[in-house]
VOTI-523709 format. One record per residue (C-alpha): residue number from 1; residue in three letters; x, y, z. Coordinates in Angstrom, 3 decimals. Layout:
REM VOTI-523709
<node resi="NUM" resn="ALA" c1="X" c2="Y" c3="Z"/>
...
END
This chain:
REM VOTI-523709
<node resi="1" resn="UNK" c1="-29.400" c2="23.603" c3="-22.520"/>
<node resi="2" resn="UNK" c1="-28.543" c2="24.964" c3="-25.924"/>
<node resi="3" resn="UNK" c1="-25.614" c2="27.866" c3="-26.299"/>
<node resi="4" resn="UNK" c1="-26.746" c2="31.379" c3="-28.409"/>
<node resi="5" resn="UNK" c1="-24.144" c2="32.572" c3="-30.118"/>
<node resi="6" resn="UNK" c1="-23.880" c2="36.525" c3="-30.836"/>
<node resi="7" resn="UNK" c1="-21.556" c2="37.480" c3="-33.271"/>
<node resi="8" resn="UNK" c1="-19.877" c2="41.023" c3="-32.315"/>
<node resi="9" resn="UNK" c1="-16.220" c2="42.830" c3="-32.307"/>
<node resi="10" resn="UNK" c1="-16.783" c2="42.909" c3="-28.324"/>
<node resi="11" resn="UNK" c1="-18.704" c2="44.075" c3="-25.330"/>
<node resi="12" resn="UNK" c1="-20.427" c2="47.234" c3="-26.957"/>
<node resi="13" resn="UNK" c1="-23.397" c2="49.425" c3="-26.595"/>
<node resi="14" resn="UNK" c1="-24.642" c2="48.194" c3="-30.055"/>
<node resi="15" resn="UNK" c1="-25.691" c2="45.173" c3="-28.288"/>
<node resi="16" resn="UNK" c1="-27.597" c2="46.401" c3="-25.657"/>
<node resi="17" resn="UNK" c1="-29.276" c2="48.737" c3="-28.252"/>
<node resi="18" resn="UNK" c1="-30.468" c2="45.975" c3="-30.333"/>
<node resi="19" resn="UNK" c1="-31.815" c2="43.926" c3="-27.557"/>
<node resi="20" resn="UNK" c1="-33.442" c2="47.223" c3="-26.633"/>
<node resi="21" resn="UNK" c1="-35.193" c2="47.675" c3="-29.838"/>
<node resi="22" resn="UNK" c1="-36.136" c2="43.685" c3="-29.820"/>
<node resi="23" resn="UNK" c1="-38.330" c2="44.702" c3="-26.392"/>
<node resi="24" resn="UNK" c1="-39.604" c2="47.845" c3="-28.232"/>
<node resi="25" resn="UNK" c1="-40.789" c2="45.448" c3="-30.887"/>
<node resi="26" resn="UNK" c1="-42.269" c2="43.061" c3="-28.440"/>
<node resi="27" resn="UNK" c1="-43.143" c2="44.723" c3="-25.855"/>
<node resi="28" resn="UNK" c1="-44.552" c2="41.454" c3="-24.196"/>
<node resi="29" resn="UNK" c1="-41.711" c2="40.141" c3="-21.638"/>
<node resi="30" resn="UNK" c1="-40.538" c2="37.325" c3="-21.955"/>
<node resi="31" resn="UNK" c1="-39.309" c2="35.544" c3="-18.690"/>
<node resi="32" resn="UNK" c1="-35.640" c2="34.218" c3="-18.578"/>
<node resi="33" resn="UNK" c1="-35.979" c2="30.734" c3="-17.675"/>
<node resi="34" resn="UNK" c1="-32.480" c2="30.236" c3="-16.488"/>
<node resi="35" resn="UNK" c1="-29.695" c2="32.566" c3="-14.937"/>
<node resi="36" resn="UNK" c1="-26.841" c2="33.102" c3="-18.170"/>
<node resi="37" resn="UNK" c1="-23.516" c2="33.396" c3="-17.941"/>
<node resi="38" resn="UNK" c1="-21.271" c2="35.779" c3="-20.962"/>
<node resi="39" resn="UNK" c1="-17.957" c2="34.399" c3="-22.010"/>
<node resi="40" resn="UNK" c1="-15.999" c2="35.822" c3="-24.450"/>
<node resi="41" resn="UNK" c1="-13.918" c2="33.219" c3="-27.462"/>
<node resi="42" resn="UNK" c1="-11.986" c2="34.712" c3="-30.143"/>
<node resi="43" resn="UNK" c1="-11.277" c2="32.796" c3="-33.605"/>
<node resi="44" resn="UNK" c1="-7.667" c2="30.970" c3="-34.645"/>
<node resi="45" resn="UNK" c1="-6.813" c2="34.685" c3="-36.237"/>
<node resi="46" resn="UNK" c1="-7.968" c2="36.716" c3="-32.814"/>
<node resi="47" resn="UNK" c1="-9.130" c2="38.955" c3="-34.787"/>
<node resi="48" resn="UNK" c1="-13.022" c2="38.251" c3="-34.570"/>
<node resi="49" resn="UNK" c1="-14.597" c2="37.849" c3="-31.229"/>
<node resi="50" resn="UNK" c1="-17.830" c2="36.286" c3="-30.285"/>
<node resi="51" resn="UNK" c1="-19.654" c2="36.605" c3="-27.196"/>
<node resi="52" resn="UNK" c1="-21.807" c2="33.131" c3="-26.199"/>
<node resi="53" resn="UNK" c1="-24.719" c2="33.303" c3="-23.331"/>
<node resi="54" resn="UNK" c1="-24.271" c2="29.732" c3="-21.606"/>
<node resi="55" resn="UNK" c1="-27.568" c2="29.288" c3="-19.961"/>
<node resi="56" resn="UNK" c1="-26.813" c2="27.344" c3="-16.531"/>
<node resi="57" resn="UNK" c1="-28.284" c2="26.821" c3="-12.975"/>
<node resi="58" resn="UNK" c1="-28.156" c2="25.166" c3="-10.148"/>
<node resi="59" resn="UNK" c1="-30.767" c2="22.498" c3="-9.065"/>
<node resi="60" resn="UNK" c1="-31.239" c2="21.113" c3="-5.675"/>
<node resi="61" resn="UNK" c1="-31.152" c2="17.164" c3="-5.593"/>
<node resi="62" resn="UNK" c1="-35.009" c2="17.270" c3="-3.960"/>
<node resi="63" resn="UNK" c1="-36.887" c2="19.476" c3="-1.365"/>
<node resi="64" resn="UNK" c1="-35.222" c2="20.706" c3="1.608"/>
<node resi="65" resn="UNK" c1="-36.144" c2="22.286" c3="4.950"/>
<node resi="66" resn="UNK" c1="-34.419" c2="24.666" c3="7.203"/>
<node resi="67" resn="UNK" c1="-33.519" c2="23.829" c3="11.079"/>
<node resi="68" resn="UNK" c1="-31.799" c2="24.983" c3="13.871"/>
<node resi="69" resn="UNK" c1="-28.445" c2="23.965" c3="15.570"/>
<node resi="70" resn="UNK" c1="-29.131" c2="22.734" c3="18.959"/>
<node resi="71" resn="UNK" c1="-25.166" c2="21.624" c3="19.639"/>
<node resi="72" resn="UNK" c1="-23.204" c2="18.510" c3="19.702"/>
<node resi="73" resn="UNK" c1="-23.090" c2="15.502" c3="21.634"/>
<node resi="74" resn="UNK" c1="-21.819" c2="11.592" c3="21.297"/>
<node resi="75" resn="UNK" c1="-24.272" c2="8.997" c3="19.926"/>
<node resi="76" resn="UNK" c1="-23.554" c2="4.945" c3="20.605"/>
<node resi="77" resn="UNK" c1="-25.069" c2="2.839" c3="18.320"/>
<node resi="78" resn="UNK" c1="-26.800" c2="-0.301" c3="18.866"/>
<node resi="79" resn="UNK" c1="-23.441" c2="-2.036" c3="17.694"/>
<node resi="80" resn="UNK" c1="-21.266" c2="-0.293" c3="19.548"/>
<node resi="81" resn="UNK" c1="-19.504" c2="2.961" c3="17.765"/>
<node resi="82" resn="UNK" c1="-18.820" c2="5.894" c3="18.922"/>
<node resi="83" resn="UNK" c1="-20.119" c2="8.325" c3="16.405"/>
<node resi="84" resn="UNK" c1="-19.728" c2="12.285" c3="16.835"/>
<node resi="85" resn="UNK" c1="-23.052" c2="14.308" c3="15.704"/>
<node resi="86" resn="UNK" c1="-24.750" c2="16.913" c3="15.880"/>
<node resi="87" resn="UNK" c1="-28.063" c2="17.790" c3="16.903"/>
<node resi="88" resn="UNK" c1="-30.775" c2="19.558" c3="14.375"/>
<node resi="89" resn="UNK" c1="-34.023" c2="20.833" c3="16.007"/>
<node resi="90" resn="UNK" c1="-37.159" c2="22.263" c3="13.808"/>
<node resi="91" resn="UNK" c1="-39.115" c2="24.958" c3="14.981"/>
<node resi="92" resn="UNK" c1="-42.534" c2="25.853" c3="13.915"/>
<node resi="93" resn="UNK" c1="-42.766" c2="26.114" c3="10.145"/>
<node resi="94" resn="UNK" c1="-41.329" c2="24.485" c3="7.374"/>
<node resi="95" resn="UNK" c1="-44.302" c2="25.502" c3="5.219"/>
<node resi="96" resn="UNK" c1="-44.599" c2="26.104" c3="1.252"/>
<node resi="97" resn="UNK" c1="-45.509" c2="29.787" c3="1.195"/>
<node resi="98" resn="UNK" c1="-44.915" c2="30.067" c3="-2.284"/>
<node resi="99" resn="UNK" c1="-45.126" c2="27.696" c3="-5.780"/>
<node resi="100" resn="UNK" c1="-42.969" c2="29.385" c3="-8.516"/>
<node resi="101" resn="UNK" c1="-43.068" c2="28.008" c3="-12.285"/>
<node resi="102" resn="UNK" c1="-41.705" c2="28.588" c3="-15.594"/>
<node resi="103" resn="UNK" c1="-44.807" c2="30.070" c3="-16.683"/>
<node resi="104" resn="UNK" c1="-45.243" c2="32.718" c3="-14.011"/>
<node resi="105" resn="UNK" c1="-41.863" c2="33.131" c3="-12.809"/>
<node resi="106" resn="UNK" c1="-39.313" c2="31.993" c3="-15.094"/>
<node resi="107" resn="UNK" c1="-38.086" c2="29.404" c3="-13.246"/>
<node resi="108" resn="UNK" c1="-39.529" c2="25.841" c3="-11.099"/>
<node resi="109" resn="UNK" c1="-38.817" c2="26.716" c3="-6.995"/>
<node resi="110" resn="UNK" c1="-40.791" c2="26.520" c3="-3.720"/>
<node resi="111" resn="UNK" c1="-40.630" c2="28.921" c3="-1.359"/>
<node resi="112" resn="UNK" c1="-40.704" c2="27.478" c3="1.956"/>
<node resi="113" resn="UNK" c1="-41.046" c2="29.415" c3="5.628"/>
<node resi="114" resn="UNK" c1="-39.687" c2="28.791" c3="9.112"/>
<node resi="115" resn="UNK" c1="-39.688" c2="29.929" c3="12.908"/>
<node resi="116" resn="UNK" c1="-42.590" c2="31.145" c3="13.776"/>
<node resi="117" resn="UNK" c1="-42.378" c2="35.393" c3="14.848"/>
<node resi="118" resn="UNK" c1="-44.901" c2="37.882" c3="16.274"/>
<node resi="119" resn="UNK" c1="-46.670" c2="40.116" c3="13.746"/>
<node resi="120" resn="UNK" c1="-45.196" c2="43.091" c3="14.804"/>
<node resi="121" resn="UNK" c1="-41.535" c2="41.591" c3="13.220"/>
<node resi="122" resn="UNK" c1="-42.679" c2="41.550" c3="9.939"/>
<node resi="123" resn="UNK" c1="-43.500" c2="44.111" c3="7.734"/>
<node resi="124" resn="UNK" c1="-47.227" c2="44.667" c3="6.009"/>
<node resi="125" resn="UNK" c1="-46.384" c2="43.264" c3="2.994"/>
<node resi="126" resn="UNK" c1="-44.314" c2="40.048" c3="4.241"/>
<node resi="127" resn="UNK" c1="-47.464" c2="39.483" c3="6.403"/>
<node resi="128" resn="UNK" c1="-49.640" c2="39.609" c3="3.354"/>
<node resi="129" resn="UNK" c1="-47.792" c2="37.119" c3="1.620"/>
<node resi="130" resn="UNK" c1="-47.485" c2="34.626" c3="4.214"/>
<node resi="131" resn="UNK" c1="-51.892" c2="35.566" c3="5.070"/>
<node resi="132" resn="UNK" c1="-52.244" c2="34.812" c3="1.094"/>
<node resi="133" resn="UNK" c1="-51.856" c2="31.441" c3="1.804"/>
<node resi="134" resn="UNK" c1="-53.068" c2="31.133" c3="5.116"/>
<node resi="135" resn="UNK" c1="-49.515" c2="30.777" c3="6.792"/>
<node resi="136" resn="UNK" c1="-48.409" c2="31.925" c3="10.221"/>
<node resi="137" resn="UNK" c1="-46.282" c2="34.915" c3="10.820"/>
<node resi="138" resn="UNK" c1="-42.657" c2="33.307" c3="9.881"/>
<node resi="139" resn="UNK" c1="-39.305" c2="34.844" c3="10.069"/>
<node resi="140" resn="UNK" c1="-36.891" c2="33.045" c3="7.168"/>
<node resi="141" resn="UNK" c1="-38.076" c2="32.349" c3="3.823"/>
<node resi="142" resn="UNK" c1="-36.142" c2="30.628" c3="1.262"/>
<node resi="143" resn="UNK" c1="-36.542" c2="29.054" c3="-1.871"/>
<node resi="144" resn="UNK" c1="-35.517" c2="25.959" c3="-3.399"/>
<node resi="145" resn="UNK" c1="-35.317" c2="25.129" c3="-7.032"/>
<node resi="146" resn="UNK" c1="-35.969" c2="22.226" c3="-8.453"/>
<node resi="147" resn="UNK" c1="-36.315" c2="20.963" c3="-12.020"/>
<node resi="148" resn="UNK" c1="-39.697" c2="19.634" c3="-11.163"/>
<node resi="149" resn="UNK" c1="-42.834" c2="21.289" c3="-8.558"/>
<node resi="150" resn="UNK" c1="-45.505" c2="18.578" c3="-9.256"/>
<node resi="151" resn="UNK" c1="-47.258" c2="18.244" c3="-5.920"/>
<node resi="152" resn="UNK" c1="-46.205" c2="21.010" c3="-4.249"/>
<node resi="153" resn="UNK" c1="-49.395" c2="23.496" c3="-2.888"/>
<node resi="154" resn="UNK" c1="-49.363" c2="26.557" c3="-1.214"/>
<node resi="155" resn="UNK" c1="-49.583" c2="25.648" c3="2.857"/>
<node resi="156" resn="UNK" c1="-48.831" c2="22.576" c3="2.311"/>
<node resi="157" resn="UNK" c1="-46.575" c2="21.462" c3="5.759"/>
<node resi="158" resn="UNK" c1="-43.473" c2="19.534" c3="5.008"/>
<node resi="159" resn="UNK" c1="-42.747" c2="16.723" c3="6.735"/>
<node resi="160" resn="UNK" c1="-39.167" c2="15.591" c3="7.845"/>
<node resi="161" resn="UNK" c1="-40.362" c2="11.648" c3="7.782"/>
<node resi="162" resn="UNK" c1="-40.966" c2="11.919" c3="4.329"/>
<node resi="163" resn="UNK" c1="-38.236" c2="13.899" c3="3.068"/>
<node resi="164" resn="UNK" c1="-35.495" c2="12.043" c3="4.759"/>
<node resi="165" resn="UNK" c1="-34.351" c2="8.254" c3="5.899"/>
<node resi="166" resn="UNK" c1="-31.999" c2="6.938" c3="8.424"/>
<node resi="167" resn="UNK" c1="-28.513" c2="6.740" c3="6.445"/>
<node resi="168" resn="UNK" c1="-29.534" c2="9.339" c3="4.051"/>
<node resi="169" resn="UNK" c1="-26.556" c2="11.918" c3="2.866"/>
<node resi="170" resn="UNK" c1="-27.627" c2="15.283" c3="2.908"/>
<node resi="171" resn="UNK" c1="-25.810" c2="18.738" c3="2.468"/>
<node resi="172" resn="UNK" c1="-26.055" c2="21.337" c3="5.036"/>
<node resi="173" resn="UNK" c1="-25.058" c2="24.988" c3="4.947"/>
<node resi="174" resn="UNK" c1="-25.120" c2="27.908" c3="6.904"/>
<node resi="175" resn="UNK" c1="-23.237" c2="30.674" c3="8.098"/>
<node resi="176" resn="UNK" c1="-20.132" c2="29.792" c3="10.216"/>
<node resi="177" resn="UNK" c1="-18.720" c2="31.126" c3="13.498"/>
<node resi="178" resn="UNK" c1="-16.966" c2="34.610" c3="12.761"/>
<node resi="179" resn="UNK" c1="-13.816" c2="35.016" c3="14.500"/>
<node resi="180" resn="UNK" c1="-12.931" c2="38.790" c3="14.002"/>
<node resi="181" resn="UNK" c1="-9.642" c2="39.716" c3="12.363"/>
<node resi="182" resn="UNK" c1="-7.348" c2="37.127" c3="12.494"/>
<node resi="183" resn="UNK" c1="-3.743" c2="36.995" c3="10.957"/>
<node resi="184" resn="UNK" c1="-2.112" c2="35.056" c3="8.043"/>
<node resi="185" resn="UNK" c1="-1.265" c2="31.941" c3="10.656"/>
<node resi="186" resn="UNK" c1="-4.734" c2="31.762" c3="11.748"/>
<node resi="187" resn="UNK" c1="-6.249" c2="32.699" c3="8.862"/>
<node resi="188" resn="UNK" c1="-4.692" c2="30.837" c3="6.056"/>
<node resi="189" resn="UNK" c1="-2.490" c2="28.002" c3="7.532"/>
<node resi="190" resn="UNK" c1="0.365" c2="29.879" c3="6.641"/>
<node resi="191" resn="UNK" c1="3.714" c2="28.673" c3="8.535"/>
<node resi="192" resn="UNK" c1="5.697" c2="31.122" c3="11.304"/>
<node resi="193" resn="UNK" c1="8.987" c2="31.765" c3="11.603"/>
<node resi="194" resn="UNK" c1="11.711" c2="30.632" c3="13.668"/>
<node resi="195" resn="UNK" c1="10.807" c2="31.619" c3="17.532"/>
<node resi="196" resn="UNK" c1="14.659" c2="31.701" c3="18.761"/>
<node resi="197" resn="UNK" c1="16.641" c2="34.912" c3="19.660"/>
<node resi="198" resn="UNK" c1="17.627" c2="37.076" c3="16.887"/>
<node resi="199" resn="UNK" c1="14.544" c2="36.036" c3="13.996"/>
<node resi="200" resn="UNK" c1="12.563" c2="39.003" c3="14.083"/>
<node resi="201" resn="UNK" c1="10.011" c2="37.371" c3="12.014"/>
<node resi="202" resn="UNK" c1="8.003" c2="35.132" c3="14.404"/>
<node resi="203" resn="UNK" c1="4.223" c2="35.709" c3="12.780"/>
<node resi="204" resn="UNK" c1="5.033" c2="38.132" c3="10.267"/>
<node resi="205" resn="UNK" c1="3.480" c2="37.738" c3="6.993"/>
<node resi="206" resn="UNK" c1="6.228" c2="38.098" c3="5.123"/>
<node resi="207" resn="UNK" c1="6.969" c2="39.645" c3="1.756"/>
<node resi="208" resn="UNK" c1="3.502" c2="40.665" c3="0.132"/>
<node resi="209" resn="UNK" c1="5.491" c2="40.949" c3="-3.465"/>
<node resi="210" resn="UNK" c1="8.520" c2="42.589" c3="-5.218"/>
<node resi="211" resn="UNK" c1="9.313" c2="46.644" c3="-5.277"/>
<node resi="212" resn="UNK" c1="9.833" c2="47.810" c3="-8.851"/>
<node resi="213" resn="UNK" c1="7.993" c2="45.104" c3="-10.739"/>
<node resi="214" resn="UNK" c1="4.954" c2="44.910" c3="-10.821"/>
<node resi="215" resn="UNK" c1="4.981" c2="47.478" c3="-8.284"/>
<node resi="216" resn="UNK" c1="2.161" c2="46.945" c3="-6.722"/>
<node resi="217" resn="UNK" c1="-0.255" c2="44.170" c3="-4.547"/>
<node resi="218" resn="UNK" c1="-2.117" c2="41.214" c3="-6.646"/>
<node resi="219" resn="UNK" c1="-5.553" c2="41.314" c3="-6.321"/>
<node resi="220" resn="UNK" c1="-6.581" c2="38.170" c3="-4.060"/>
<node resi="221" resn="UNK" c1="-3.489" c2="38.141" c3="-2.221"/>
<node resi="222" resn="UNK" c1="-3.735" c2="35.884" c3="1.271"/>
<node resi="223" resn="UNK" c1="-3.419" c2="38.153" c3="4.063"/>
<node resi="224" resn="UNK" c1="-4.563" c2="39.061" c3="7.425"/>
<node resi="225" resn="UNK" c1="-8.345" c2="39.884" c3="7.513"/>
<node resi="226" resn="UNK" c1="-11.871" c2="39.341" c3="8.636"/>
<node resi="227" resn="UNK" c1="-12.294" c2="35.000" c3="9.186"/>
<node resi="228" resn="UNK" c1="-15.558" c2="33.586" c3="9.441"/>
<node resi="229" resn="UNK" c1="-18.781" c2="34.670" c3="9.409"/>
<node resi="230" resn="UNK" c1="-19.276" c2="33.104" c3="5.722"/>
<node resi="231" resn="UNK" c1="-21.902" c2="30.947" c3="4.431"/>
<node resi="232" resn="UNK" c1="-20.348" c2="27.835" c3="4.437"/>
<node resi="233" resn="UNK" c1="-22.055" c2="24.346" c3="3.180"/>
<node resi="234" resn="UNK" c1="-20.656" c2="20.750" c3="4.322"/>
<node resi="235" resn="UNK" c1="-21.290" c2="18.052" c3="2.132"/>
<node resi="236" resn="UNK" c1="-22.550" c2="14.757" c3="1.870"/>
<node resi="237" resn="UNK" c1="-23.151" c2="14.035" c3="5.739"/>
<node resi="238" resn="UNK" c1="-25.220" c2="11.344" c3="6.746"/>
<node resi="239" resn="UNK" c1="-27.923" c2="11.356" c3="9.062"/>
<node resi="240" resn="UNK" c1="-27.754" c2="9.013" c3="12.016"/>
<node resi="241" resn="UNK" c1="-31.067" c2="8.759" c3="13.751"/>
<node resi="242" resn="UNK" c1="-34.326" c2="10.475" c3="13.314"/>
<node resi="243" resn="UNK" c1="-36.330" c2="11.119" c3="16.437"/>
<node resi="244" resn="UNK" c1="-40.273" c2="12.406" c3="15.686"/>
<node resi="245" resn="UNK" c1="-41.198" c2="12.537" c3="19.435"/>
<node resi="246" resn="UNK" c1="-38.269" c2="15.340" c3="20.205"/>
<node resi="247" resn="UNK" c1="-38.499" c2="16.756" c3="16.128"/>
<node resi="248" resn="UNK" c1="-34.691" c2="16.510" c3="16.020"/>
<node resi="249" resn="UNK" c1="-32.479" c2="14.507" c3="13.878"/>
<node resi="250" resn="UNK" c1="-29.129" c2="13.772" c3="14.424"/>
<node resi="251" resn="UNK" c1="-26.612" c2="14.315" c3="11.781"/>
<node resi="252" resn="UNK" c1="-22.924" c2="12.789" c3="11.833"/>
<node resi="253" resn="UNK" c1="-19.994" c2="15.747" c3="12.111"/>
<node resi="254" resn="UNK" c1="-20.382" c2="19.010" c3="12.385"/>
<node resi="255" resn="UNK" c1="-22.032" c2="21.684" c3="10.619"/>
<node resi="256" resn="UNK" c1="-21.730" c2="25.575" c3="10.000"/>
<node resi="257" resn="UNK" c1="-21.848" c2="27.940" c3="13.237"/>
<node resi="258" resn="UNK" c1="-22.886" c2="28.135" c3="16.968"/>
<node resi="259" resn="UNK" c1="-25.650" c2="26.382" c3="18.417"/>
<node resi="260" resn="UNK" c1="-29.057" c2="28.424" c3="17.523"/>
<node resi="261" resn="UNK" c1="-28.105" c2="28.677" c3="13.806"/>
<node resi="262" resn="UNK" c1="-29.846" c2="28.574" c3="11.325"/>
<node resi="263" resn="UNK" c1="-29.778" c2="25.615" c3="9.024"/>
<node resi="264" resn="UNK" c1="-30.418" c2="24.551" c3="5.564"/>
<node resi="265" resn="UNK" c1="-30.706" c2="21.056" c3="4.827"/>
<node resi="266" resn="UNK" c1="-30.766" c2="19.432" c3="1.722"/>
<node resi="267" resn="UNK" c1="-30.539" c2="15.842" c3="-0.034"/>
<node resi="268" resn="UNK" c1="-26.621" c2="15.391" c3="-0.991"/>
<node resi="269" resn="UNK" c1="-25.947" c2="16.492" c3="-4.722"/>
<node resi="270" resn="UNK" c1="-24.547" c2="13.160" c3="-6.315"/>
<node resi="271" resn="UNK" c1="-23.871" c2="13.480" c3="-9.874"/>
<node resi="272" resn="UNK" c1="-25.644" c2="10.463" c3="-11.810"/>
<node resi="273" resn="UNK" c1="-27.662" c2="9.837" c3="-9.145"/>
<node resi="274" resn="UNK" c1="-30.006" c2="12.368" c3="-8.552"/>
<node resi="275" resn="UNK" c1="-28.156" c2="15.307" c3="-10.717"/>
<node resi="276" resn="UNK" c1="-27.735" c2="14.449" c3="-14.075"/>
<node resi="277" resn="UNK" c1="-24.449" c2="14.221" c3="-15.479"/>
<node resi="278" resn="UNK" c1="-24.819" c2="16.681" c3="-17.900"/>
END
């Protein structure tokens, strides 16, 4: 993607004015076809700054599907290991609901649904865009973007077989088990204290900084707090065994949360591979 530079003495409210009286001018929208980010360089003197919008986004490796944790168990295979994995059912669903593109939308995605609900969950509105396409009543949408849609249709059912192979690395992510408030120990791996008479610092956190300088508490410090309860994404886990006749595949390792979790599965990220490098 190219970089636009915009030459200006800082972040001001001339800027926003002229893009302002760019839309007056043209008062036809014009989609943004990628998410930007604003990053601010200055010149060898310091004295000029320039402000450049780095158009960037992030790409799934192919089409994905969502699942549900069923638990974990111990799988032999034929040759004899031992391997630790964990089971991945699919409910009803998996459907494209929606077909975005840079024409109508700004962007290439497909909206896919899962787990099927009673009408009465969903709103009016969520059940008219699932009855646009003829879908059935489903709780979780999400989208996926990808840098190409080409044979993607509205209802169209996606099917696990085709998506993914025995040995296949995928990425999985979901939100992981909270565990309340939880101390520094716990929390961030930090160290205790001596646990003999006379330490009276066995799990304390310890100094959080110094008094008159700076005087206060860096932003971002580690300290006790909320743990868990994140979205979390493991990578590049492989799946062992594919089983049509239960819909369940059987990934190696563990993934985010407690059994009935939701799950998003994806094909592994590998740069050069299917990402491209640059």
């Amino acid at each position: 993607m190219g970089v636009v530079a915009i030459a200006s003495q800082g972040l001001s409210l001339a800027l926003g004015a002229r893009l302002l009286q760019r839309n007056r001018s043209n008062p036809t929208p014009t989609p943004l076809p990628l998410p930007s980010v604003v990053r601010l360089c200055s010149s060898r003197k310091g004295s000029a700054r320039r402000m450049e919008v780095l158009a960037m986004a992030s790409f799934e490796a192919g089409i994905g599907v969502m699942a549900t944790k069923l638990g974990m168990m111990t799988y032999i295979h034929p040759e004899g290991n031992v391997i630790p994995v964990t089971v991945v059912g699919f409910r009803e669903g998996n459907v494209v609901t929606q077909v975005k593109t840079s024409a109508t939308d700004g962007y290439d995605a497909v909206q896919v649904g899962y787990r099927r609900v009673r009408d009465i969950k969903l709103t009016k509105p969520e059940l008219g865009h699932l009855q646009k396409v003829g879908a059935i009543p489903m709780r979780h949408l999400q989208e996926f973007r990808l840098q190409s849609v080409d044979g993607f249709e509205p209802g169209q059912l996606l099917d696990i077989e085709e998506i993914f192979k025995e040995g296949d690395l995928v990425d999985v992510s979901g939100n992981s088990i909270g565990k309340g408030f939880q101390g520094g120990i716990k929390r961030h791996n930090f160290a205790r204290g001596p646990m003999t008479h006379g330490s009276k610092s066995h799990r304390q956190l310890g100094s959080i900084g110094a008094g008159t300088t700076p005087g206060r508490v860096y932003k971002g410090k580690k300290m006790p707090g909320r743990m868990g309860g994140v979205k979390t994404k493991i990578r590049k886990l492989s799946i062992v065994k594919i089983d049509t006749d239960l819909r369940a595949i059987l990934i190696k390792g563990a993934v985010p949360g407690k059994p009935g979790n939701l799950l998003r599965i994806t094909p592994a990220k590998i740069v050069g591979k299917n990402i491209p490098k640059n």
